[in-house]
C-alpha positions as CSV (number, residue, x, y, z in Angstrom):
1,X,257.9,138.6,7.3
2,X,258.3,142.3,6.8
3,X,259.1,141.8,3.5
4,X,256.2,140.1,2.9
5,X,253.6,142.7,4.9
6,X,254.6,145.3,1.7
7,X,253.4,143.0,-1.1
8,X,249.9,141.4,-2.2
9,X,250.9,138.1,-2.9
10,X,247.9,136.9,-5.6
11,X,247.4,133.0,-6.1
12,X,244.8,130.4,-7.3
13,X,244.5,126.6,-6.0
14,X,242.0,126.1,-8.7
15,X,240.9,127.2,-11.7
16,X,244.1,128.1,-13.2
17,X,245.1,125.6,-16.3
18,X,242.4,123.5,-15.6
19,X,238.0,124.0,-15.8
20,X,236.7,124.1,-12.8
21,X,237.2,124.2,-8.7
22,X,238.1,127.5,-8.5
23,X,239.5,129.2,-5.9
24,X,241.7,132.2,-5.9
25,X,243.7,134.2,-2.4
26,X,245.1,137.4,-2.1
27,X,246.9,137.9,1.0
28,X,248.9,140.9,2.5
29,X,250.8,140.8,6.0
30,X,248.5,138.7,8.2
31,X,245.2,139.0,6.4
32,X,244.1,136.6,3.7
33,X,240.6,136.6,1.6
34,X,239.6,133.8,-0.3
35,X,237.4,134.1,-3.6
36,X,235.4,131.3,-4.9
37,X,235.4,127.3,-3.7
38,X,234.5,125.3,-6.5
39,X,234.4,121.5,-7.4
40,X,235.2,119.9,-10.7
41,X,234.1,116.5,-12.3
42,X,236.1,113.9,-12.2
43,X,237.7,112.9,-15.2
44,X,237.1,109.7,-17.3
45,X,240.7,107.7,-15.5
46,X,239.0,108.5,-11.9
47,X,237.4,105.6,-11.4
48,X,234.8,105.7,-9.0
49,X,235.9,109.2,-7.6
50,X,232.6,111.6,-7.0
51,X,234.3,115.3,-7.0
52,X,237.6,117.1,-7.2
53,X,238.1,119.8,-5.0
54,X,241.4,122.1,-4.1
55,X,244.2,121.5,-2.1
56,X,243.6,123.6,0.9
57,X,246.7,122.9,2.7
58,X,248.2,126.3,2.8
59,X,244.9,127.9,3.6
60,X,244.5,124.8,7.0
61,X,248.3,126.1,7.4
62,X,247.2,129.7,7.6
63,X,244.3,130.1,9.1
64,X,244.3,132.2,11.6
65,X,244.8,135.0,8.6
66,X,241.6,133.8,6.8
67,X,239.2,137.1,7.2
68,X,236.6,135.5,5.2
69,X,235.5,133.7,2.0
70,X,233.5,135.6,-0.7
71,X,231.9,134.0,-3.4
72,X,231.3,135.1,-7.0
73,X,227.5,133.5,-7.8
74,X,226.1,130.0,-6.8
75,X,227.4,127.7,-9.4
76,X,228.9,124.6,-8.2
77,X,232.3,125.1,-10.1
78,X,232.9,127.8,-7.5
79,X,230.9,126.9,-4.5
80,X,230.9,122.9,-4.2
81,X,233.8,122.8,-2.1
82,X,232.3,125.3,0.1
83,X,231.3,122.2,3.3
84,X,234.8,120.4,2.5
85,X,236.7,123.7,2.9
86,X,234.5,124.9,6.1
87,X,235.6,121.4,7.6
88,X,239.1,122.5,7.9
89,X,238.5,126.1,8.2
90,X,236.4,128.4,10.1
91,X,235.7,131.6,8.5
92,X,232.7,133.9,7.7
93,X,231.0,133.8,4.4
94,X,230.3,136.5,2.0
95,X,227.8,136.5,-0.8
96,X,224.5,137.4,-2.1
97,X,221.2,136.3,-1.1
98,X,220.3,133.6,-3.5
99,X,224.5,132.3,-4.0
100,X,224.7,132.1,-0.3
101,X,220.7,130.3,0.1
102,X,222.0,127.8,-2.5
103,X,225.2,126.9,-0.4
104,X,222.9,126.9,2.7
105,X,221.4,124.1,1.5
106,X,224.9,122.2,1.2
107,X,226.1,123.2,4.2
108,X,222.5,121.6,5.7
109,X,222.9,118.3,4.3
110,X,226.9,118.5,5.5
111,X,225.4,119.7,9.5
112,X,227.5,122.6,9.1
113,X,224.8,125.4,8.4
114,X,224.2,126.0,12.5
115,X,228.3,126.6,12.5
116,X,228.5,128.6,9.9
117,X,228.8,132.6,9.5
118,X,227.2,134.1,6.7
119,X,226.7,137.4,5.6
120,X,224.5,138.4,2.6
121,X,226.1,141.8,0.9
122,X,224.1,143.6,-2.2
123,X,224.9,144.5,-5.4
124,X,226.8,148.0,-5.1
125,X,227.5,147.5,-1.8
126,X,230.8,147.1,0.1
127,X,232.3,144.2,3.2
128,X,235.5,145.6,4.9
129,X,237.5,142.6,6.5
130,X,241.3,142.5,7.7
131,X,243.4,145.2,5.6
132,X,240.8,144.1,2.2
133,X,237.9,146.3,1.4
134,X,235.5,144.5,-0.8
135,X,233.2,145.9,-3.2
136,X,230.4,143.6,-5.0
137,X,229.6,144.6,-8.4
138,X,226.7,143.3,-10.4
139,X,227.6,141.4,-13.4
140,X,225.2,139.1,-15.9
141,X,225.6,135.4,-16.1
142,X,223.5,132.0,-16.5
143,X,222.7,132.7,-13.0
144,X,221.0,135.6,-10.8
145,X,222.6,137.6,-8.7
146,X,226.0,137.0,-9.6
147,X,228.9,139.3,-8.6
148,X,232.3,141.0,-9.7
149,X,234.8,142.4,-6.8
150,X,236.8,145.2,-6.6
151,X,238.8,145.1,-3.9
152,X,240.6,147.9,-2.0
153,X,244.1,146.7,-1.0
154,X,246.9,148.4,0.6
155,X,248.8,148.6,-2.9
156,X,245.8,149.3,-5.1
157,X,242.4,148.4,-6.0
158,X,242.3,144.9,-7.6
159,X,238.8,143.7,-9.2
160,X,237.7,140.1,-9.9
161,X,235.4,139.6,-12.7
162,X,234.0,136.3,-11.4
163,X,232.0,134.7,-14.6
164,X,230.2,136.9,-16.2
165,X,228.9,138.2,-19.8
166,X,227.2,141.3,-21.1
167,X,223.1,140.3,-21.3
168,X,221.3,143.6,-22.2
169,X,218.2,141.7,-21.9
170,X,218.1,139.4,-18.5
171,X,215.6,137.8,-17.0
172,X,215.6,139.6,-13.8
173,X,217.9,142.1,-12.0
174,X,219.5,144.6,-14.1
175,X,222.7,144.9,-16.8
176,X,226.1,144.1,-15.6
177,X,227.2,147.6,-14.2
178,X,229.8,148.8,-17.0
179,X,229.5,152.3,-15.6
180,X,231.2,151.1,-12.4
181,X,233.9,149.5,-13.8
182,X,234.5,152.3,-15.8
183,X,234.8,154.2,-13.0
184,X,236.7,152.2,-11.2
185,X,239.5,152.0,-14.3
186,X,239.3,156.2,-14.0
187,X,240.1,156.2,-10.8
188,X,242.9,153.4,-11.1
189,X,242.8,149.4,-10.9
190,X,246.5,147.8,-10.0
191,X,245.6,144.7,-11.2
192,X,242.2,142.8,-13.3
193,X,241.7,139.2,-12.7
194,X,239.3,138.0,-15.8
195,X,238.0,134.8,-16.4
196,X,238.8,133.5,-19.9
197,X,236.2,130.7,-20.8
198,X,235.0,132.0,-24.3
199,X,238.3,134.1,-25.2
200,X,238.4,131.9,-27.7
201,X,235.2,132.5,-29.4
202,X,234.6,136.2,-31.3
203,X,231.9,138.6,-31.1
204,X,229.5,138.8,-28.3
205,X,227.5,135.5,-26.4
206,X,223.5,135.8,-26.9
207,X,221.3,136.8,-24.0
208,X,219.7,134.3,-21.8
209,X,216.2,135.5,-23.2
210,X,217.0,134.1,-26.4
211,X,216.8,130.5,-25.1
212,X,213.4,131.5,-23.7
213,X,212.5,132.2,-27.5
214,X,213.6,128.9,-28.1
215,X,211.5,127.4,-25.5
216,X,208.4,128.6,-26.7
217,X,209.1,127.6,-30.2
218,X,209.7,123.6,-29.0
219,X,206.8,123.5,-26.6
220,X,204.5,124.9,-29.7
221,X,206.0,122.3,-32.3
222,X,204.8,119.4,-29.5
223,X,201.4,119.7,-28.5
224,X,200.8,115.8,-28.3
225,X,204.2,115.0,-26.8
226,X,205.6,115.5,-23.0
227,X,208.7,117.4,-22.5
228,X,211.7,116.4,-20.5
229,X,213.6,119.3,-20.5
230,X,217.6,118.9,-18.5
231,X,220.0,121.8,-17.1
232,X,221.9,123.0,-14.3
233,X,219.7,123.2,-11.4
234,X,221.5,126.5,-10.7
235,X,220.0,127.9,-13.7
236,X,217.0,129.8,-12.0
237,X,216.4,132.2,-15.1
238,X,216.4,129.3,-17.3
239,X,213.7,126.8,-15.1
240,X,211.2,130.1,-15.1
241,X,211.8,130.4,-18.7
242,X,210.3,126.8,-18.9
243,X,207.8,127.6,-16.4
244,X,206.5,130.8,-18.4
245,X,206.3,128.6,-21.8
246,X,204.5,125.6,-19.3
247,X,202.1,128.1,-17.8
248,X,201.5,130.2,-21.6
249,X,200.6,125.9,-22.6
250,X,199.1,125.0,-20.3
251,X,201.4,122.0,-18.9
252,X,201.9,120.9,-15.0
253,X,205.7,120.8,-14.4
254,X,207.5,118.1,-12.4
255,X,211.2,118.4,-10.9
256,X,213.2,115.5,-10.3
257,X,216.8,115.4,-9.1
258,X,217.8,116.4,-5.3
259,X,219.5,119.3,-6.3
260,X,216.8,120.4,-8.8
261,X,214.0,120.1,-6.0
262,X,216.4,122.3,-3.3
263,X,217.4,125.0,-5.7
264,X,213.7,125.2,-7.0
265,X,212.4,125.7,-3.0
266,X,215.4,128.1,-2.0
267,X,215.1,130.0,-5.2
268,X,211.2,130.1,-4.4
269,X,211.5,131.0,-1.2
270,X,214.2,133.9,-1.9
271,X,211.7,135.5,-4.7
272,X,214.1,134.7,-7.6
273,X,211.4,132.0,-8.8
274,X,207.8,132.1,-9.4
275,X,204.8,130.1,-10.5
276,X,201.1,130.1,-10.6
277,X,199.4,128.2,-7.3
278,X,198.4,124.7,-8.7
279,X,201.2,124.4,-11.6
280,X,203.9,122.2,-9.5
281,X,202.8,118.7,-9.0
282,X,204.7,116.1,-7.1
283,X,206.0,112.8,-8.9
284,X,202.8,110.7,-7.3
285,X,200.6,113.3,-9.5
286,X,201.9,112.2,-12.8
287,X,199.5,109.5,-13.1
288,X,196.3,112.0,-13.3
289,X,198.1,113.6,-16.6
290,X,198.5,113.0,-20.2
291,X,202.3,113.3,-21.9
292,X,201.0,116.5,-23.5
293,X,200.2,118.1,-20.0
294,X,203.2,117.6,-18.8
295,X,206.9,119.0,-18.6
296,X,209.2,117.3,-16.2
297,X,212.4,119.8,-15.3
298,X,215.2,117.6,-14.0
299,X,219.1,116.8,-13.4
300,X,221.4,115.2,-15.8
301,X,222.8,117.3,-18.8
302,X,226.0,116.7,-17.8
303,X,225.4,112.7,-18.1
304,X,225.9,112.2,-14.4
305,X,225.4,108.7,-13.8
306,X,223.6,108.5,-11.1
307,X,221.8,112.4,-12.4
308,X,217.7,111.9,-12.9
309,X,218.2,112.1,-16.7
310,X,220.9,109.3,-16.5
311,X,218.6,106.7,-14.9
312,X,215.3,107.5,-17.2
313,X,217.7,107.2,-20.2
314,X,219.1,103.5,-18.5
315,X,215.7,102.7,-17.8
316,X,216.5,102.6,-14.2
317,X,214.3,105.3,-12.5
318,X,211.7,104.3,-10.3
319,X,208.8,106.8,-11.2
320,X,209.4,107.7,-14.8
321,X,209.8,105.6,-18.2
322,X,210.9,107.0,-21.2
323,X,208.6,106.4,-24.5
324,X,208.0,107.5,-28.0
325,X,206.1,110.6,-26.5
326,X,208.5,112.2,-25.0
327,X,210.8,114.8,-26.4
328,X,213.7,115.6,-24.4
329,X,215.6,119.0,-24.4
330,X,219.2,119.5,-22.7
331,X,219.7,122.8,-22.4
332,X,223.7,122.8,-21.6
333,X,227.2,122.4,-23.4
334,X,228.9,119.4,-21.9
335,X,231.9,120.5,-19.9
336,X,235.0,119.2,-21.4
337,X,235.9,115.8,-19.5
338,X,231.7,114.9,-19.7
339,X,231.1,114.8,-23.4
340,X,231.1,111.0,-23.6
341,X,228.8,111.3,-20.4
342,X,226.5,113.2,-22.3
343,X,227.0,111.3,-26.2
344,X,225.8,107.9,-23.8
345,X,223.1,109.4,-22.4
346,X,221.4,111.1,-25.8
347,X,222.0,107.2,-27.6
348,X,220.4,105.6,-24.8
349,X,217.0,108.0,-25.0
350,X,216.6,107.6,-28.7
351,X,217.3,103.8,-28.4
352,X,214.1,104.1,-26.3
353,X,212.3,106.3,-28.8
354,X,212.8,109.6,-27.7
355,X,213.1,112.8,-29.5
356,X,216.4,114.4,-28.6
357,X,217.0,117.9,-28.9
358,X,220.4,119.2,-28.0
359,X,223.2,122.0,-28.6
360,X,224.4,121.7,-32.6
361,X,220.1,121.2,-33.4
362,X,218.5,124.1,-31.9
363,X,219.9,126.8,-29.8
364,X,218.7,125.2,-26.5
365,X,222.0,126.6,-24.3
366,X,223.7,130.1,-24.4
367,X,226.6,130.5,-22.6
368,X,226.9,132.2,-19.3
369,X,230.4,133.2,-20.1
370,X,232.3,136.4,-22.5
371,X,233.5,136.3,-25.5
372,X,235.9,137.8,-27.3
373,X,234.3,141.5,-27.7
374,X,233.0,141.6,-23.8
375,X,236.1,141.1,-22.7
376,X,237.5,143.8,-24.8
377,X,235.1,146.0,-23.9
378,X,235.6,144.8,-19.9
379,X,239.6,145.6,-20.8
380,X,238.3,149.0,-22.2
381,X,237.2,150.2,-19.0
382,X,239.4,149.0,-16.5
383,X,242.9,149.5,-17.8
384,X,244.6,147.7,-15.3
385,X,248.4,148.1,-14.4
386,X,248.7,144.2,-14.5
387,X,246.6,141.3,-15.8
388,X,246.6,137.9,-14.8
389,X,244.1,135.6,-17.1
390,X,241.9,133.2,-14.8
391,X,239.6,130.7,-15.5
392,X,240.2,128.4,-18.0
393,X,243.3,125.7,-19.4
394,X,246.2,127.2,-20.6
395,X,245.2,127.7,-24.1
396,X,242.5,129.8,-22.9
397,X,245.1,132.0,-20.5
398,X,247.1,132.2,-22.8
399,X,244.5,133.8,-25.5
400,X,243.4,135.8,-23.0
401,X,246.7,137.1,-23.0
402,X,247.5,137.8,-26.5
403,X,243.6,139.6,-26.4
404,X,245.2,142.0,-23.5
405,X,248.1,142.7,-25.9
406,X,245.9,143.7,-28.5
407,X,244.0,146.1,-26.3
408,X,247.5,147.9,-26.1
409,X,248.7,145.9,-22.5
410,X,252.3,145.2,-22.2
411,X,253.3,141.5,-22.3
412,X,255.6,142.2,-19.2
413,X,252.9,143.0,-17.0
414,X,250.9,140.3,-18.3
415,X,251.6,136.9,-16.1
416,X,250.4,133.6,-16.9
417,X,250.1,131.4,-13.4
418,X,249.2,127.8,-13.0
419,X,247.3,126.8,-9.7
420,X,249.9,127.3,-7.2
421,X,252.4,130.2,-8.5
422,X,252.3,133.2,-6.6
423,X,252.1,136.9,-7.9
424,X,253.5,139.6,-5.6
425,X,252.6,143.2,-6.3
426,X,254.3,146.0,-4.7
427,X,253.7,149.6,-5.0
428,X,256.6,149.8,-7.8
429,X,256.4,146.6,-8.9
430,X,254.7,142.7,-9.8
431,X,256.5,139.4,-10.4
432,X,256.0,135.8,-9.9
433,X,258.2,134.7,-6.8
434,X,257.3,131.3,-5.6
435,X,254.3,129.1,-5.0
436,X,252.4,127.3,-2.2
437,X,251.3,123.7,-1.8
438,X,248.1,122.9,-4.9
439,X,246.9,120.2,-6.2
440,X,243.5,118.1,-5.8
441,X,241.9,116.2,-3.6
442,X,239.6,113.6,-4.6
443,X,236.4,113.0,-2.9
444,X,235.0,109.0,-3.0
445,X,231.7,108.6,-1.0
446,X,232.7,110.1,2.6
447,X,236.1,109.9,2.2
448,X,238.3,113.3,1.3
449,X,242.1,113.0,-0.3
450,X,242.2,109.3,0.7
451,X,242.1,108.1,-2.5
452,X,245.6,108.9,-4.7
453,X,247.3,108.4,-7.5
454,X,248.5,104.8,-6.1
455,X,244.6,103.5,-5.4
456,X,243.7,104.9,-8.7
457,X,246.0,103.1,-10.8
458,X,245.0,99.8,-9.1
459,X,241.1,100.7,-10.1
460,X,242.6,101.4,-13.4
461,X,244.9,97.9,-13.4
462,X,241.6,95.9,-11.9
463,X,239.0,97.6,-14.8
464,X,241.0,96.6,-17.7
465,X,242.8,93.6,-16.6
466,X,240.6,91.7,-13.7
467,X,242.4,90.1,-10.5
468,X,243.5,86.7,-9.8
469,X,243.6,85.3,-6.2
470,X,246.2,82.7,-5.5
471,X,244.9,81.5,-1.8
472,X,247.3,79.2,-0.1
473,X,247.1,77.3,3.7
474,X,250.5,76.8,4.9
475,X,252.3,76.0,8.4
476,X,255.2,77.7,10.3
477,X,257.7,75.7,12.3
478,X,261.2,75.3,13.6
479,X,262.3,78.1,10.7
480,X,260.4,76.3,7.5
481,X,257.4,76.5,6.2
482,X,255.0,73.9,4.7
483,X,252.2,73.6,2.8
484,X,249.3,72.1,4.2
485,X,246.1,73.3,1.5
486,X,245.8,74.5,-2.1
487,X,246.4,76.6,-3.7
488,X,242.9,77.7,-5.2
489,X,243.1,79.8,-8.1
490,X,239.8,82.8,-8.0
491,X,239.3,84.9,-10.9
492,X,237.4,88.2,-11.4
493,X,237.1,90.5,-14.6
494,X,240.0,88.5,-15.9
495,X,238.8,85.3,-17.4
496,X,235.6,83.1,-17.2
497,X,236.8,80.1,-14.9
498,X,234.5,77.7,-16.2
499,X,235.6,77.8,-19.6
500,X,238.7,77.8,-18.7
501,X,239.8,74.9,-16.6
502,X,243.9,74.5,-18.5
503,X,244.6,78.0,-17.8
504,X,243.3,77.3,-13.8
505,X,244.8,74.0,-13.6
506,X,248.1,75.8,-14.9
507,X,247.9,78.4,-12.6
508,X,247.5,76.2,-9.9
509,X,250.7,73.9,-10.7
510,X,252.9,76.9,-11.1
511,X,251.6,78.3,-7.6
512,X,252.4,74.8,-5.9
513,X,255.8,74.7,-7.6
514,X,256.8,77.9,-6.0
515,X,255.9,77.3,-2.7
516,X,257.3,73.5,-3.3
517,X,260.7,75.2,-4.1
518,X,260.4,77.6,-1.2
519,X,259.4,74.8,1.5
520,X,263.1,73.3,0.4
521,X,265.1,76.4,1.0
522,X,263.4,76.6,4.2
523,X,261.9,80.5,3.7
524,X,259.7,82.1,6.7
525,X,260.0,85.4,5.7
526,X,255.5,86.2,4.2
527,X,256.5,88.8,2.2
528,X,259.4,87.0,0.3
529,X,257.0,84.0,-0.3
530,X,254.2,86.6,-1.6
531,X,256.2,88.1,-4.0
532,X,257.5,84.6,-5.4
533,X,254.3,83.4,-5.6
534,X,253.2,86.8,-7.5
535,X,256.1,86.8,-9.8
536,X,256.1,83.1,-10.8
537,X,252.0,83.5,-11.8
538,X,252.5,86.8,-13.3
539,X,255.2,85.1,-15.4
540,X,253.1,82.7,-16.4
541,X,250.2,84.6,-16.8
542,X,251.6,86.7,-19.4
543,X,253.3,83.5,-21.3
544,X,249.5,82.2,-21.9
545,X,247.3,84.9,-22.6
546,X,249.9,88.9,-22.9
547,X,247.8,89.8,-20.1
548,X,248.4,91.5,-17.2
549,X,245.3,90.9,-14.7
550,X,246.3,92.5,-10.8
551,X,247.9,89.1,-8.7
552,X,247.0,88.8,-5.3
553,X,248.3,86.0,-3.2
554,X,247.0,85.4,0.4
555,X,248.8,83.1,2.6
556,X,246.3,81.3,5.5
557,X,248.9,80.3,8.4
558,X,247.1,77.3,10.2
């Protein structure tokens, strides 16, 4: 343990390798801080699973060092897992006004808000906790009032970029503070933590105005049609973009979506949102309007199933039908994992006669993210000792890297770390040297991390090749067994019964021989009889039709 009280041990249990749940620890001695707790979407083998969060097991194992959990900004890729987190762990919050109203309103809906500890910190100013004194620098991004750190640590001053990009003309608030980052590299920075979404992409990522210019442009090119416009419902600067071009044309505006609906009222209430008295209406209203009155702001642009946009598009919402009046704007880039999501849901509107209008036809979505000359320019300032890329898979860390080179940074002080893997950083020196439990937990309805690999195979096994049910009644006694009804053959998602009564009858006969052949070598043991029964029909099975449907037998003793 002494050894370890010298040295900043640096890790992430998300976000590293991978888009999305991000969560990143620095811990020296007995004090730990943890940055960020995001979700991510499940991807397209995760059959019926609803989130992806972190593994949290070290931090449960260690948390009676946990001095507090500070968040970047309010976007659910690093505040999601913020109620599943505060389940296990019981530690004060840190954040600004609007990022920590927006997780109120999750931690209401999980009865956790009452029990929770939250502290709102401004821009510029500073939260001391354990050995860690934290700093909250004000950074642009798709949302308001998002934050950098610099953090204070008994080996030097290590600063966080969150996500963030260089917006000389936001909506509200004012530029990312370059000034105090360059500062801040003056007086020294051990080690830079920068996120590395757009390394990829050169020059410099448009300001968030410029999709407001692109607003005004779509609502004047429709002036008989009604608009259905979809984003983030995090993206506060972008819905009072729409609201400014829906007040300058004169158009009610409707949200739909829960999360839309709660962000709007928190937002609202917090002063980062405003509209005219009269221009919200509520979904009974919509009858008293004409489509070209009308702008409807909902959910959906990632092609969330169950997402507002998702059922108009399915013609399965309740309230709102989609016709040959409507022209629909999403105003995001798919996340990678949803694009097939998204690609359903734009088919399905213009199959209903929509106009669609999204990213690759107009410039309805600028990145909240920095490319390849911010990040230079971020580099500039700071000149770190160390770098560790975060924030993106590992070609994107691994960019990141080669961009730090450039800049003049040595490749040795340079470490690449997957979720996990642990940087220590001394006074003299910084290595990798070990890791701590990671992974993911996957979240189905109420249930957290009870659904694995195992249960997810199965869904896979039962979605592409159906079950068949071999239901037996049999008897036990004096050691044998017998057979006293059956076997019925059921079929689901494998093949249509009715059509096909040889395969059935087939079935049936080979499920009868088995248990014949077992009834004459006298067998009691259930689970020996299962799997003969399974075998001998998945045998056949495969002889008839090369296909491998799941095989359950159940044996009724009478």
């Amino acid at each position: 343990m002494a050894a370890r009280k010298s040295k900043l041990r640096v890790f992430s249990l998300g976000g590293q390798g991978e888009i999305g749940k991000n969560m990143t620890v620095l811990e020296y001695g007995n004090d730990i801080i943890v940055i960020d707790c995001g979700v991510a979407f499940p991807q397209d083998e995760m059959l019926g699973i609803d989130l992806v969060i972190p593994d949290f097991t070290y931090l449960q194992e260690n948390k009676e060092k946990i001095r507090g959990l500070f968040l970047t900004h309010a976007h659910e890729d690093h505040i999601g897992s913020v109620p599943y987190f505060l389940r296990e762990v019981k530690t004060r919050l840190f954040g600004t006004k609007l990022t920590l109203g927006l997780v109120s309103n999750k931690l209401r809906e999980h009865g956790l808000l009452n029990q929770t500890d939250m502290t709102a910190v401004l821009q510029g100013h500073t939260a001391t906790v354990g050995c860690f004194k934290v700093e909250f620098i004000r950074v642009n991004h798709s949302i308001a009032d998002a934050v950098a750190f610099a953090i204070t640590t008994p080996v030097g001053m290590v600063i966080v970029s969150g996500d963030f990009k260089v917006d000389f003309t936001p909506i509200q608030g004012e530029i990312i503070d370059l000034a105090r980052f360059g500062e801040l590299g003056k007086q020294g920075v051990k080690l830079f933590l920068c996120e590395s979404t757009n390394v990829q992409n050169k020059g410099y990522t448009l300001s968030e105005s410029t999709v407001g210019d692109m607003f005004r442009r779509v609502f004047d090119e429709s002036p008989t049609q009604r608009l259905i416009v979809a984003m983030f419902s995090s993206h506060i600067d972008r819905i009072q973009q729409v609201i400014n071009s829906a007040v300058l044309h004169r158009r009610k505006v409707l949200f739909m979506g829960r999360s839309m609906v709660n962000a709007v009222k928190t937002a609202t209430e917090l002063g980062y949102l405003s509209a005219p008295p009269g221009l919200i209406i509520e979904v009974s209203e919509l009858k008293n309007y004409t489509p070209n009155q009308l702008v409807i702001i909902t959910t959906g642009s990632q092609g969330e199933p169950m997402a507002a946009l998702s059922r108009m598009a399915f013609n399965d919402h309740r309230q709102i039908s989609i016709s040959q009046s409507d022209k629909v704007i999403i105003s995001a880039t798919p996340i990678p994992g949803n694009e097939k999501g998204v690609s359903r849901v734009i088919n399905d509107l213009m199959k209903q006669g929509a106009e669609v209008i999204y990213e690759g036809l107009m410039e309805v979505h600028v990145s909240g993210h920095a490319k390849q000359e911010e990040l230079k320019i971020m580099h500039a300032l700071i000149q770190p000792e160390y770098f560790m890329p975060m924030h993106g898979e590992f070609r994107h860390l691994t960019h990141h890297k080669d961009l730090a080179v450039s800049m003049g940074m040595k490749k040795e002080n340079i470490f690449v770390a997957g979720i996990g893997e642990v940087l220590e950083i001394s006074n003299k020196e910084a290595k990798m040297n070990g890791t701590v439990p990671s992974g993911q937990l996957l979240v189905d309805g109420l249930g957290i991390g009870d659904v694995g690999n195992i249960v997810l195979r199965d869904r896979k096994h039962l979605s592409e090749d159906g079950l068949i049910i071999a239901a037996a009644g049999i008897t036990m006694h004096d050691g044998y067994m017998q057979v006293v009804s059956g076997p019925d053959i059921i079929s689901r998602g494998f093949v249509f019964v009715r059509e096909s009564d040889d395969l059935m009858n087939g079935a049936r006969a080979v499920v009868l021989d088995a248990l014949h052949d077992l009834e004459q070598k006298n067998t009691t043991d259930r689970q020996y009889i299962r799997n003969k029964v399974r075998d001998d029909l998945k045998e056949y099975i495969w002889q008839m039709t090369k296909r491998n449907p799941m095989i359950f037998p159940i044996l009724v003793e009478a």
